[in-house]
C-alpha positions in Angstrom: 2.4 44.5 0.5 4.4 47.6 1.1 5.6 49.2 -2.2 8.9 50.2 0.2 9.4 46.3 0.8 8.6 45.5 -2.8 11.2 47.7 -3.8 13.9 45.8 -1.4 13.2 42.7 -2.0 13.0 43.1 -5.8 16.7 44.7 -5.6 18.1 42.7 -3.4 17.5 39.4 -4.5 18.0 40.5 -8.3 21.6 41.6 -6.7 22.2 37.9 -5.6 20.4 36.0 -8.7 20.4 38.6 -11.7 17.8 36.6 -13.1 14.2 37.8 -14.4 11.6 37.9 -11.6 8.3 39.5 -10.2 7.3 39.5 -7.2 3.6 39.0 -6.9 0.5 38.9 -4.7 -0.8 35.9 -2.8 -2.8 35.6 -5.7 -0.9 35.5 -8.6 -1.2 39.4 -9.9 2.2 40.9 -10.2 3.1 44.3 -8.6 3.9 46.6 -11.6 7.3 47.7 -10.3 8.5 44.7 -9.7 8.0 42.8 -12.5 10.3 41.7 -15.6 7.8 39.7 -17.4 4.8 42.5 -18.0 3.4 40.6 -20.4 2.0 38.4 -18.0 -0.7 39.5 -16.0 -1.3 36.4 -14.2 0.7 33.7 -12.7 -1.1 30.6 -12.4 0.0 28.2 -9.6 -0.3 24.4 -10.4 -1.0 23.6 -6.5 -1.4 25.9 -3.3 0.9 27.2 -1.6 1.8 25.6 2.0 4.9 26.6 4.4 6.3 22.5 3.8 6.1 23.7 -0.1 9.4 25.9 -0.9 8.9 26.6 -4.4 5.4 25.8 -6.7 5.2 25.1 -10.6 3.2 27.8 -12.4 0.9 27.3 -15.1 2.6 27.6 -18.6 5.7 28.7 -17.4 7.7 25.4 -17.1 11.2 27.3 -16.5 9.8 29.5 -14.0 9.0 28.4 -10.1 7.0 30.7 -7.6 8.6 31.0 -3.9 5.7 31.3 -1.7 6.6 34.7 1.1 5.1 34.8 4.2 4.6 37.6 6.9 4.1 36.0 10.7 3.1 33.2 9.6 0.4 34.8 6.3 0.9 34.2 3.1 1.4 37.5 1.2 3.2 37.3 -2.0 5.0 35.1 -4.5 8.1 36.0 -5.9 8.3 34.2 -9.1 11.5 33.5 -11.2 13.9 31.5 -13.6 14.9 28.7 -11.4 14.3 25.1 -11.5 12.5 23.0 -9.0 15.9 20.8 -8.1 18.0 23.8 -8.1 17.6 23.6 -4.2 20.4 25.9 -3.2 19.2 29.0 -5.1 15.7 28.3 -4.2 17.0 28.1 -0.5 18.9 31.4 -0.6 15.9 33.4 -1.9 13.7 32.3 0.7 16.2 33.0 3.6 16.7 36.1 2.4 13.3 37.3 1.6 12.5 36.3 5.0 15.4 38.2 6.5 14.2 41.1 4.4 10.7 40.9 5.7 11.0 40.0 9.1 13.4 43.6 9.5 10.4 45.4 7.9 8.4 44.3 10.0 10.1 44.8 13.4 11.1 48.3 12.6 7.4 49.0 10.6 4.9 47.0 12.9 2.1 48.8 14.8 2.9 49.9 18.6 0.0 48.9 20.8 -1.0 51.0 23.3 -1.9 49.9 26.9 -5.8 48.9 25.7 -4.3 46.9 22.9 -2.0 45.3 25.1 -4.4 44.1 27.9 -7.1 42.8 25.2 -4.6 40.9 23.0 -3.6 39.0 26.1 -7.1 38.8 27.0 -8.1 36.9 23.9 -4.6 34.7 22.9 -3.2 34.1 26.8 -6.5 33.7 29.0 -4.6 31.6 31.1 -2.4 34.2 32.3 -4.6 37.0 33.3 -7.1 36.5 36.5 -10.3 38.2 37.9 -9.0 40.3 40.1 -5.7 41.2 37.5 -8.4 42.4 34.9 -10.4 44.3 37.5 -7.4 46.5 38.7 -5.6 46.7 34.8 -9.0 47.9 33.6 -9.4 50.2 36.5 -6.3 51.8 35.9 -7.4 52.6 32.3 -10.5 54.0 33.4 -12.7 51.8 32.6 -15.4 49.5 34.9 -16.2 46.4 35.1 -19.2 46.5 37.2 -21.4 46.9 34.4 -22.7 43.9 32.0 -20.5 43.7 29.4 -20.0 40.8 26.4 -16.9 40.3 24.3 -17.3 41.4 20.2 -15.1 40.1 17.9 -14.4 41.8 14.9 -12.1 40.2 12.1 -11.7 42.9 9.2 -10.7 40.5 6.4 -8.1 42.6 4.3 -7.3 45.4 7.1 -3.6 43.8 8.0 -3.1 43.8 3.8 -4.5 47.5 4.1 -2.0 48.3 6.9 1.2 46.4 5.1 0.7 48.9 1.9 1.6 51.8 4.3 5.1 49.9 6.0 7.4 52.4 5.5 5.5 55.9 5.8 6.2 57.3 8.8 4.9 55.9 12.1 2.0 58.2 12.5 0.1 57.2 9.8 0.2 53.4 10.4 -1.0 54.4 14.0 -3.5 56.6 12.6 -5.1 53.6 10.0 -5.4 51.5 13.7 -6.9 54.4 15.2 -9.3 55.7 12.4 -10.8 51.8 12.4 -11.5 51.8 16.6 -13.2 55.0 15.9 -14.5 53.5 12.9 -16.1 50.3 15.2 -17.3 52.4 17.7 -19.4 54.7 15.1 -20.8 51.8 13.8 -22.0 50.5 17.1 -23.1 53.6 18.9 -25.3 54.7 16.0 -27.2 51.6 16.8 -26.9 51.4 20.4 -26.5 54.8 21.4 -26.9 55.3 25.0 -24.1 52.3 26.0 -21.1 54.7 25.7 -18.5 52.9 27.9 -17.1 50.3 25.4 -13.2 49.1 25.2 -11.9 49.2 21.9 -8.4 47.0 21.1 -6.9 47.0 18.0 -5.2 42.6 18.4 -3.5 41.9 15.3 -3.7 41.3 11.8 -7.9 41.6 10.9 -8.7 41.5 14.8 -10.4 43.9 16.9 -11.8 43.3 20.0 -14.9 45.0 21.5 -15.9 45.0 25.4 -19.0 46.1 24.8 -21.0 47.9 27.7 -24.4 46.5 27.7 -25.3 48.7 30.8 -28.7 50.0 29.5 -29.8 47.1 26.7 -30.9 43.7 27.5 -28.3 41.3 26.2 -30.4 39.3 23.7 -31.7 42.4 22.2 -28.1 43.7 21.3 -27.3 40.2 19.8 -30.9 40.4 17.8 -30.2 43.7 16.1 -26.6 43.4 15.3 -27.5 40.1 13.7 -30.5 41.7 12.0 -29.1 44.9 10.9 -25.1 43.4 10.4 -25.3 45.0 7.1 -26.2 48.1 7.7 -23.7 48.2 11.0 -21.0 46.9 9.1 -21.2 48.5 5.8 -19.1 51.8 6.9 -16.1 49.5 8.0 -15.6 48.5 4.2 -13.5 49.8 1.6 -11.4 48.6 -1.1 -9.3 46.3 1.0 -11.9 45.0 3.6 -14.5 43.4 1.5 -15.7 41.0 4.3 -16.7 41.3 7.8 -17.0 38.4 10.7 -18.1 38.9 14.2 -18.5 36.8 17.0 -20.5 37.4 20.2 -19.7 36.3 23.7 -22.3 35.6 26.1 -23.4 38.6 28.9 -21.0 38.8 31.8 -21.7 40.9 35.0 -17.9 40.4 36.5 -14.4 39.7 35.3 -14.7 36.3 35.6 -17.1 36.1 33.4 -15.8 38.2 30.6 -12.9 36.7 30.5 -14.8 33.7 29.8 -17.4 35.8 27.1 -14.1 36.5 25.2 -13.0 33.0 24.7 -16.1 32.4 23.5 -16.6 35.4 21.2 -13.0 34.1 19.4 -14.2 30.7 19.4 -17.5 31.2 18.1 -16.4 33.4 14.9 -13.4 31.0 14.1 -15.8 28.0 14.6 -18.4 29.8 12.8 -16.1 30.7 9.9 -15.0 27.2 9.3 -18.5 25.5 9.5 -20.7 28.2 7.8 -18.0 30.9 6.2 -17.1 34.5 6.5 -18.9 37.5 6.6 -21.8 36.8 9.0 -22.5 36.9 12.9 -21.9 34.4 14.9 -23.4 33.7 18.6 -22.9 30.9 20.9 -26.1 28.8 19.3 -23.7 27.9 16.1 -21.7 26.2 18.5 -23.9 23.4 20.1 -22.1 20.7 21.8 -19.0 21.7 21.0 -17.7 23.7 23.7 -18.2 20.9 25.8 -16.4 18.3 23.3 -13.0 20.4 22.8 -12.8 21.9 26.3 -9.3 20.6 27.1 -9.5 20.1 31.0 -11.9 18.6 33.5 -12.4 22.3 35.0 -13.2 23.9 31.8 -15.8 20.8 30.9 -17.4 21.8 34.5 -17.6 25.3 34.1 -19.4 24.7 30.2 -22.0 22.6 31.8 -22.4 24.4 34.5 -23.1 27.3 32.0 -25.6 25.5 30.2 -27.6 24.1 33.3 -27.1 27.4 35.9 -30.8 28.2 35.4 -32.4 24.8 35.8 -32.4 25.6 39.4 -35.6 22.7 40.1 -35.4 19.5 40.7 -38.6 18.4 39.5 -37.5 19.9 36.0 -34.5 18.1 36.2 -35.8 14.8 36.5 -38.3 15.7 33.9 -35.4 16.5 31.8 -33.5 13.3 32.7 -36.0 11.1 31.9 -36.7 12.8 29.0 -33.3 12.4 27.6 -33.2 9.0 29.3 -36.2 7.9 26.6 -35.0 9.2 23.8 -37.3 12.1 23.5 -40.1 10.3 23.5 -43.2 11.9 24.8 -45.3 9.0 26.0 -42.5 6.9 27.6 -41.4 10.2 29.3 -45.1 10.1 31.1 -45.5 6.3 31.5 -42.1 6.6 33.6 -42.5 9.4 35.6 -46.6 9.0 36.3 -47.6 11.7 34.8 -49.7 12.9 32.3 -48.5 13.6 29.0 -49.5 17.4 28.8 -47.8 17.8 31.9 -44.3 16.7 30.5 -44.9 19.1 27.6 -45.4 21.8 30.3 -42.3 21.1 32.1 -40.3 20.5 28.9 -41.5 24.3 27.7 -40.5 25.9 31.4 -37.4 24.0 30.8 -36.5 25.6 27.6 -37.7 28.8 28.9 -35.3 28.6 31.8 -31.9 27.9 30.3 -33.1 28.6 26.5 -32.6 25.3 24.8 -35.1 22.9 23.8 -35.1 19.3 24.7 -36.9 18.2 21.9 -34.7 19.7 19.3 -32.0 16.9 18.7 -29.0 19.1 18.9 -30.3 20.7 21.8 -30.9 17.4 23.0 -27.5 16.7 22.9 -25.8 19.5 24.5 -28.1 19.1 27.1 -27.2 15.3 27.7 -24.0 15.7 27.7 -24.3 18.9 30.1 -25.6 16.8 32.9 -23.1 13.7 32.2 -20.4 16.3 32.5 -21.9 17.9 36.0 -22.2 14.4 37.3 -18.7 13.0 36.7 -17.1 16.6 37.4 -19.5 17.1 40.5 
């Protein structure tokens, strides 16, 4: 948190209270300026903090309680002082006030996005709002194309919004400068592994966020995804400092028009989220952690289609297709497969290995399986 808004908050509220307080991190430490009990160096919360929570017992410190502070919606601090738990009104007015406090800070203090920032925060939080042909003419008026192959990146910086609060309140350059310096900072990383694809759009989208376009003009899609999953480390490693300790990335699939990108970034945002809660952070995450789940929480009938369609644009035969039916329709099994379909055995195992060459997923792995099943239940119901 910003020493500037430490200060404030620390003199306002001990204007309004003139009790002992500290105002603390979301962990417990307290800030050394702000502080009237230094010989604690840890407050110790008796439960976690949630927004339905106002105040929160600490750890041997019955007389004190801990008001959780929040920043758009982030949990950032504590301010902890001599109040008790049923002394609602007082607990009431620190709050509203700390939040008054904060939210000013932050609309005078918070970062101004230029046109690329703009266009790709919208891209990622309102899909709905933005078309094809919209993106095409917004991203030709910032010089950029879209008639190369492209795939949304994903970048969350764990610890960079935290980085950027501890400069609200020097002047405006600076912040601007600590959003700038970390675009540059992405695009370093990638280009010293993928050096000849110069053409990528870089958006700085809130909080940890950054967004990459990235221009897969001269490498093959599934080799990018290969060595920035291999070499994450070594890619990754220059974004890190004393406040970003942890890195997560998600990768959209390959899109050759603006349709399709808009639809790589969904899936770049959902994949890292999705990834993030089902395997943790720091990692890279494609659309193979996913499974069956694009198809499950797709919210309409159109969006259902258009993930199935996805999954079964290359199985383009119809012999395959039946293969793959009946395959499904058996449950996987091998010998019932051929008995039904009057073929020999070897034969389905042929078919089943052009299938998973063709659209990349195995039928006779069960997840696979599944996805697949339900691909073609949706195609047929949404036909």
């Amino acid at each position: 948190m910003s020493p500037y808004l430490l200060k404030e908050l620390y003199q306002q509220i001990k204007r309004i209270i003139a009790r002992p307080l500290a105002i603390t991190n979301a962990d417990g430490q307290p800030f050394k300026e702000v502080n009237d009990f230094p010989q604690t160096r840890l407050f110790i919360l008796n439960e976690a903090p949630t927004r339905d929570k106002s105040s929160l017992s600490l750890e041997g410190h019955p007389q004190l309680q801990a008001i959780p502070l929040y920043a758009e919606d982030k949990l950032v601090g504590l301010i902890t002082c001599e109040v008790s738990a049923e002394d609602v009104q007082t607990i009431q007015l620190i709050t509203s006030l700390a939040e008054l406090l904060i939210q000013q800070f932050m609309v005078i203090h918070k970062p101004r996005p230029d046109a690329v920032d703009l266009l790709l925060t919208r891209l990622v939080y309102r899909p709905a709002t933005i078309d094809a042909e919209e993106l095409e003419q917004q991203m030709a008026a910032l010089g950029y194309r879209l008639d190369v192959q492209r795939c949304g990146v994903l970048f969350e910086l764990a610890g960079f919004w935290d980085n950027y609060l501890q400069t609200i309140g020097q002047p405006l350059g600076e912040k601007q400068n600590l959003i700038a310096a970390k675009k540059h900072d992405i695009e370093q990383s990638l280009t010293s592994f993928f050096s000849k694809n110069q053409d990528n759009i870089i958006g700085y989208i809130g909080n940890d966020r950054f967004l990459v376009l990235k221009d897969l003009s001269t490498t093959d899609f599934g080799r990018f995804s290969q060595l920035l999953t291999q070499h994450y480390g070594e890619i990754t490693d220059a974004l890190k400092n004393i406040y970003i300790k942890k890195i997560t990335v998600g990768i959209g699939s390959s899109s050759n028009s603006a349709s399709d990108l808009i639809l790589s970034v969904g899936e770049a945002r959902q994949v890292l989220e999705i990834g993030q809660k089902l395997e943790g952070s720091d990692q890279v995450y494609k659309n193979d952690i996913l499974g069956v789940l694009p198809l499950v929480i797709a919210s309409t009938p159109a969006q259902k289609k258009d993930q199935a369609e996805r999954i079964l644009a290359n199985l383009d035969d119809p012999e395959l297709t039946e293969t793959l039916e009946a395959f499904l329709r058996h449950n996987l099994n091998l010998t019932q497969t051929s008995d039904a379909l009057k073929i020999h055995r070897n034969t389905v195992i042929y078919r089943l290995d052009k299938i998973t060459e063709k659209i990349g997923k195995d039928p006779r792995s069960f997840d696979e399986a599944v996805e697949l099943f339900l691909a073609l239940q949706l195609r047929q119901i949404y036909a």
